[in-house]
Each structure stands twice: as structure tokens, then as C-alpha cells.
Residue frames as qw, qx, qy, qz and C-alpha x, y, z in Angstrom:
[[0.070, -0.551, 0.708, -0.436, -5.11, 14.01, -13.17],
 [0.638, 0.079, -0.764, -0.052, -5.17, 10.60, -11.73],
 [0.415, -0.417, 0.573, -0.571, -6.30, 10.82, -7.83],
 [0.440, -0.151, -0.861, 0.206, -6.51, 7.81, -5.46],
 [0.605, -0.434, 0.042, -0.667, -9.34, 7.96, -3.07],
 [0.754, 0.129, -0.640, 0.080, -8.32, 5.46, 0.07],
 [0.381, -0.579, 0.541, -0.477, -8.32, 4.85, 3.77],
 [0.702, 0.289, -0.640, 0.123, -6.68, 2.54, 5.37],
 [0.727, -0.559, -0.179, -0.358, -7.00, 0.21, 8.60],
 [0.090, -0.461, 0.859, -0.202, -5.08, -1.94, 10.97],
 [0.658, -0.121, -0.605, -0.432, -6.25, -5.20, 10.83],
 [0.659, -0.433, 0.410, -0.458, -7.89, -6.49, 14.40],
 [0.707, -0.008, 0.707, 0.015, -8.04, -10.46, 12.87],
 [0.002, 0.250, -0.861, -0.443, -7.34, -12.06, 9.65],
 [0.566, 0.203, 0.120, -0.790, -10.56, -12.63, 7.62],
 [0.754, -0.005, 0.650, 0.097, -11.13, -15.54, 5.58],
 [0.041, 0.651, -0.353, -0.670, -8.98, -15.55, 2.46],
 [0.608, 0.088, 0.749, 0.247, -9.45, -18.72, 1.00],
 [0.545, 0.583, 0.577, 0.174, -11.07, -16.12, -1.90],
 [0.081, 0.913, -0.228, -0.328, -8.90, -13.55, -2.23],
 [0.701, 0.526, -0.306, 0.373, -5.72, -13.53, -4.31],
 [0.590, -0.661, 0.264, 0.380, -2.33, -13.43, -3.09],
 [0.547, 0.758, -0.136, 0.327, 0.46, -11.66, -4.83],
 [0.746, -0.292, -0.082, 0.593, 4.20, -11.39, -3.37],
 [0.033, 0.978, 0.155, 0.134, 5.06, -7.89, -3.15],
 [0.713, -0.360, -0.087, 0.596, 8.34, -6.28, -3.18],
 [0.053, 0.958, 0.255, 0.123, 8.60, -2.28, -3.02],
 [0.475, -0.406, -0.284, 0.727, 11.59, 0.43, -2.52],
 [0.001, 0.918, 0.338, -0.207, 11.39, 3.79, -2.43],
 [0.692, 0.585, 0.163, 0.390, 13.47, 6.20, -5.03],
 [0.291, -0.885, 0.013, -0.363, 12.34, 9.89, -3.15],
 [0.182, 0.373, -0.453, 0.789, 14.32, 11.26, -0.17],
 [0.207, -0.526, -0.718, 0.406, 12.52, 10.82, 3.34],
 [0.004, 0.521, 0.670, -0.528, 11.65, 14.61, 2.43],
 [0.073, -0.180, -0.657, -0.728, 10.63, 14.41, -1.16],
 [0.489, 0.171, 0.344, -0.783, 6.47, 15.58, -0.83],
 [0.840, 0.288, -0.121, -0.444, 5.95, 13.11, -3.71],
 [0.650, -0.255, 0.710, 0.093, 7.08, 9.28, -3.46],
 [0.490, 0.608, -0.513, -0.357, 8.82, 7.67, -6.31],
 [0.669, -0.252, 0.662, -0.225, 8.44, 3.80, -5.94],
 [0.504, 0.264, -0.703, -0.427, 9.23, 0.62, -7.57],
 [0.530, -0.320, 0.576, -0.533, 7.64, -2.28, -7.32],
 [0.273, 0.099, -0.919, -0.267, 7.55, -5.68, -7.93],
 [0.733, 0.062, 0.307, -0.603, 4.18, -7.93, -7.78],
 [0.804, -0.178, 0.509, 0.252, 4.96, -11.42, -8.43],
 [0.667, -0.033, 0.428, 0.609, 6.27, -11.32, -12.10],
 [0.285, 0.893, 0.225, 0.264, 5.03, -7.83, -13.07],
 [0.569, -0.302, -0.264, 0.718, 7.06, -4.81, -12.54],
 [0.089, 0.853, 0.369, 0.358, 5.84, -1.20, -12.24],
 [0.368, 0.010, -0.248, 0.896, 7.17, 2.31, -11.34],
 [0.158, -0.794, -0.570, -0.140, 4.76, 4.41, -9.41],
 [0.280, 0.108, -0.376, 0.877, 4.47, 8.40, -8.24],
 [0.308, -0.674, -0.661, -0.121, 2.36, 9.38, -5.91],
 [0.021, 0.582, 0.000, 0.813, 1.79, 12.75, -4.37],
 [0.017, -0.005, -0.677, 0.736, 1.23, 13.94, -0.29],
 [0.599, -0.123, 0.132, -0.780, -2.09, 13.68, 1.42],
 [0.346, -0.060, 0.768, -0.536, -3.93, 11.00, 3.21],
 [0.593, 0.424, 0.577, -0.368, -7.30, 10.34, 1.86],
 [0.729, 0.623, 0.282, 0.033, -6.80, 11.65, -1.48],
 [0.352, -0.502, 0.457, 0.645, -3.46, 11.82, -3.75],
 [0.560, 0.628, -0.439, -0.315, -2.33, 11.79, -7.14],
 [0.811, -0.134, 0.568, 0.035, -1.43, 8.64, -8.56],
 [0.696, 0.537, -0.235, -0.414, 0.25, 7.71, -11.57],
 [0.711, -0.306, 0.629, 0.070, 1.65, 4.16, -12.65],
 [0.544, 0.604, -0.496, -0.306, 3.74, 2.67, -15.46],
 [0.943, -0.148, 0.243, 0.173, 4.50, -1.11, -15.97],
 [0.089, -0.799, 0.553, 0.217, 8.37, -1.37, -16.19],
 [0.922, 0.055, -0.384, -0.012, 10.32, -4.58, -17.50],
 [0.766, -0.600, -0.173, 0.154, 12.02, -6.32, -15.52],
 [0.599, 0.140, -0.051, 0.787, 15.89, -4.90, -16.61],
 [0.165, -0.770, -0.097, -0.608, 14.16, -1.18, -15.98],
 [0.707, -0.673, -0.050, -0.211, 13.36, -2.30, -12.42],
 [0.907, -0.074, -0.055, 0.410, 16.75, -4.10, -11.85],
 [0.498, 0.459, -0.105, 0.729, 18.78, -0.94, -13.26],
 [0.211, -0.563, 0.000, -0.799, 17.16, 1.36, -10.61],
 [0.848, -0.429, -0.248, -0.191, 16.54, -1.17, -7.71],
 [0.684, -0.069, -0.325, 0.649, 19.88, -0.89, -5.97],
 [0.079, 0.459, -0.051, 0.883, 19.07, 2.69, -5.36],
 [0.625, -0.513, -0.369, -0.458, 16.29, 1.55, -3.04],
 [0.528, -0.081, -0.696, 0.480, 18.79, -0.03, -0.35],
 [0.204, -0.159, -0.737, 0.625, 17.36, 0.70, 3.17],
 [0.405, 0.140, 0.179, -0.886, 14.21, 2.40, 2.15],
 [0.256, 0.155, -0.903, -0.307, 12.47, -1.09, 1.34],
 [0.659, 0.016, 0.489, -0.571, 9.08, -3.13, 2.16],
 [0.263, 0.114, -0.772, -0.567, 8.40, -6.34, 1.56],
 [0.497, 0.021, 0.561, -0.662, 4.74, -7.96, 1.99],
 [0.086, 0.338, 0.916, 0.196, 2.02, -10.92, 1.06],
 [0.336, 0.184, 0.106, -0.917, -0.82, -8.46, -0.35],
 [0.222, 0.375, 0.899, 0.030, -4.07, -10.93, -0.23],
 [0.263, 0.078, -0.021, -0.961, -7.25, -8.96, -2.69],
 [0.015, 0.390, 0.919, -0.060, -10.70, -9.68, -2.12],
 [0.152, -0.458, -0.399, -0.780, -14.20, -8.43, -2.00],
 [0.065, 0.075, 0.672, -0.734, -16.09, -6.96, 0.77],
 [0.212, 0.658, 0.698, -0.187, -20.19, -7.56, 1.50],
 [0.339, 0.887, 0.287, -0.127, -21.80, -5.01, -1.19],
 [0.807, 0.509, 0.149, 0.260, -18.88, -5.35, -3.66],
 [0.149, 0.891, -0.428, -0.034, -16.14, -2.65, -2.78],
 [0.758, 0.251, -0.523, 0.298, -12.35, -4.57, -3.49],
 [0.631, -0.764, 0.111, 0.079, -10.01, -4.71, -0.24],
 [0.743, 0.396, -0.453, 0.292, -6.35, -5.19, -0.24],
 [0.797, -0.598, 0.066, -0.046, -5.07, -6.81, 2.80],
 [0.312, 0.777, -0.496, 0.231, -1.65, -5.87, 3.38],
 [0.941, -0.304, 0.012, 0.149, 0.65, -9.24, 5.56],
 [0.213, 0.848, -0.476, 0.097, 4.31, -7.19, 6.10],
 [0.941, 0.126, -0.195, 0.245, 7.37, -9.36, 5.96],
 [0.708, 0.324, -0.300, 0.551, 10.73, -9.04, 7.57],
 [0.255, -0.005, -0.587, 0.769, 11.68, -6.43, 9.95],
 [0.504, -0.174, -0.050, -0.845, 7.29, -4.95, 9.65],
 [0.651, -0.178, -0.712, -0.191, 6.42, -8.14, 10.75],
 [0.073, 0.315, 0.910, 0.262, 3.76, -8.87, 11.99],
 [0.012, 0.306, 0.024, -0.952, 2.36, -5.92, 10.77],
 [0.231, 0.303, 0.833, 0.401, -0.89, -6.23, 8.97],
 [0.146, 0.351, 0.014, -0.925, -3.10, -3.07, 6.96],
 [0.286, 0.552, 0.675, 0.397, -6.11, -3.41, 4.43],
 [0.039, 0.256, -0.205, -0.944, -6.61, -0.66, 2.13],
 [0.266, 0.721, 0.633, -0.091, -10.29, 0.09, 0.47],
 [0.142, -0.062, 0.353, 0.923, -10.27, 2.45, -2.67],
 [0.262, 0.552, 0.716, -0.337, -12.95, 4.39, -3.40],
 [0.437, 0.557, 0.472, 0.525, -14.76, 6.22, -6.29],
 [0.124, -0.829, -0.114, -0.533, -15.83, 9.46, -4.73],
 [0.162, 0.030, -0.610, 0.775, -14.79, 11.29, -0.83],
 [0.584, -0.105, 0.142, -0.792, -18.31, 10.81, -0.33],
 [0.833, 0.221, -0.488, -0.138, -17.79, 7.36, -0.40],
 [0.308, 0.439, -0.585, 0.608, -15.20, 7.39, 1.71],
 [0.306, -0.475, -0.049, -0.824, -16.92, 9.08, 3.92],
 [0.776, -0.221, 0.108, -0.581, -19.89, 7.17, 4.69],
 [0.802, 0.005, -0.584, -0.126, -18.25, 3.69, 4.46],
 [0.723, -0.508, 0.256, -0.391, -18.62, 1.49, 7.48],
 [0.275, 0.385, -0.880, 0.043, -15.32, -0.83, 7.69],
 [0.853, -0.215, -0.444, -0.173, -16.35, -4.91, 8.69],
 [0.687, -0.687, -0.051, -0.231, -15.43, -5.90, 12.01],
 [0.857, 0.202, -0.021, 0.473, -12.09, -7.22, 10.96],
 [0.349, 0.602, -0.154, 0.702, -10.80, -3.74, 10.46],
 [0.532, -0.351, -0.374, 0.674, -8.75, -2.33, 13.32],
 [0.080, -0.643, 0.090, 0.757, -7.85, 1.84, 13.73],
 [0.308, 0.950, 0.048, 0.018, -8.42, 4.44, 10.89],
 [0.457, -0.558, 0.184, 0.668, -4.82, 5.16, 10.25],
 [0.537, 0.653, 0.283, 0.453, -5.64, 6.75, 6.46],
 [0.041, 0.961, -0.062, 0.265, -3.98, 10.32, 8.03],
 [0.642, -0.656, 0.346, 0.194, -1.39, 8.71, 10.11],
 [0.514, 0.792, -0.323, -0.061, 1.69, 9.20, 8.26],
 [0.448, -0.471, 0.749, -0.129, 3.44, 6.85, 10.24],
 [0.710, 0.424, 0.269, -0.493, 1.35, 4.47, 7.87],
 [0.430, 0.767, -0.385, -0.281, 3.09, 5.20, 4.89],
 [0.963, 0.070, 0.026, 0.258, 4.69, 2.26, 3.20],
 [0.466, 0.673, -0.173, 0.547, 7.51, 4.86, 2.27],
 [0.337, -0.743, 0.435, -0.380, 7.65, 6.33, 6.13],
 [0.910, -0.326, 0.256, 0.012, 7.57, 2.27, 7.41],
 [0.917, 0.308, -0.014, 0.253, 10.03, 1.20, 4.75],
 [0.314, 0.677, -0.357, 0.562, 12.83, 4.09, 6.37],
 [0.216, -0.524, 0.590, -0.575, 11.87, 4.15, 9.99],
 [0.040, -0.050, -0.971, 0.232, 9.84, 0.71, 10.75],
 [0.374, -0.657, -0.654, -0.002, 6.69, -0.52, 12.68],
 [0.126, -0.599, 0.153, -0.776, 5.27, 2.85, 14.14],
 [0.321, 0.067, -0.716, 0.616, 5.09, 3.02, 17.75]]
């Protein structure tokens, strides 16, 4: 089984990116607002991939498949109003873990999240986010790209 191990922040300020990547991100969402497991497509500039992911907070199930681009296209009109799009910038934090610094677009604007994967929930755990990072929201289900992409910026 494939598990994601992740918590996720609000961002207080905008680090310096000049060394991250940037990728254009466009995501919708397949599932039912009360499916327990998201079905998502997504686009990342010119890849395209179909992801499910399972309930829970810190740790889920993950699995991912790159799609082409007619896959994504045939099945992307289903997505209509359950949508996110964002600038996701990835970089490295002091003592090597990756980051991905979510920059939402359109009506989530000016919404901004960085995610931090980890290897173990003892990892998790014990890490100490950089001053940058805002709130803990890895249990707030408001969070969810899937909850934001149906109901908005949480309140």
C-alpha cells in the first residue's frame, strides 16, 4: 500500500523562491463531496496524472498514474465546479526535507499552503516548521484541495 505521510501549513510570508521550481497546476475533482476517497485529475504544466487518495489527515493512501493528455481531456469536463487552480513553487528546507509551496489562483486567491512529506509519523512528529510557516492545518478538513475546490477559502 502506498501511504502519504504530510502536514500542512498556512503560509505567514513568502520565502525566497528564486530556488525552487515552479509548476502551473490545474486540478478537478471526479468523487462526490461525500465520496471518503478523492478521485482527482491533474494537470502540472505539460504532464498529466490521475490520482486516488484515501481519508485521513496526516497519513493516507496514495496512488498515482500518469495519464495522456486525451485521457485527461475525456474525463475533465466532469470536474466542472469542483476545481483548483494554483502556482505550486518546490524547494528544499535547512537539513534537506522537500517543501511544496502551494500560491492558489482564482476564486482561492490569495490563499497560500506549503506541504512537507515525510518518511515516517515519527518524523512528522518531531519536525519543527521554519518561521515562514503559518497554522498546522494537516487535520483541518477545510484544507482539503477537494473540500476548497467545492466550497472555497475556509472561514
Amino acid at each position: 500500500m502506498s501511504k502519504e505521510i504530510e502536514r500542512k501549513f498556512l503560509v505567514s510570508e513568502l520565502p525566497d523562491l528564486n530556488e525552487a521550481k515552479k509548476a502551473v497546476v490545474r486540478q478537478g475533482y471526479l468523487t462526490a463531496p461525500e465520496d471518503s476517497t478523492e478521485l482527482r485529475l491533474r494537470q502540472k504544466n505539460d504532464s498529466f496524472f490521475l490520482t486516488l487518495k484515501g481519508s485521513g489527515g496526516l497519513v493516507r493512501v496514495e496512488r498515482e498514474a500518469e495519464i495522456s493528455e486525451q485521457q485527461f481531456g475525456t474525463f475533465w469536463p466532469e470536474t466542472e465546479g469542483r476545481r483548483v487552480e494554483k502556482e505550486r513553487f518546490t524547494g528544499r528546507l535547512p537539513g534537506g526535507l522537500s517543501f511544496e509551496l502551494d500560491v492558489f489562483q482564482g476564486d482561492l486567491s490569495p490563499l497560500r499552503l506549503v506541504e512537507v512529506e515525510f518518511a515516517s509519523e515519527t518524523e512528522a512528529h518531531e519536525f519543527v516548521p521554519p518561521e515562514w510557516f503559518g497554522e498546522d492545518v494537516t487535520e483541518d478538513k477545510r484544507y482539503k484541495n477537494k473540500n476548497m475546490a467545492i466550497n472555497g477559502i475556509p472561514s
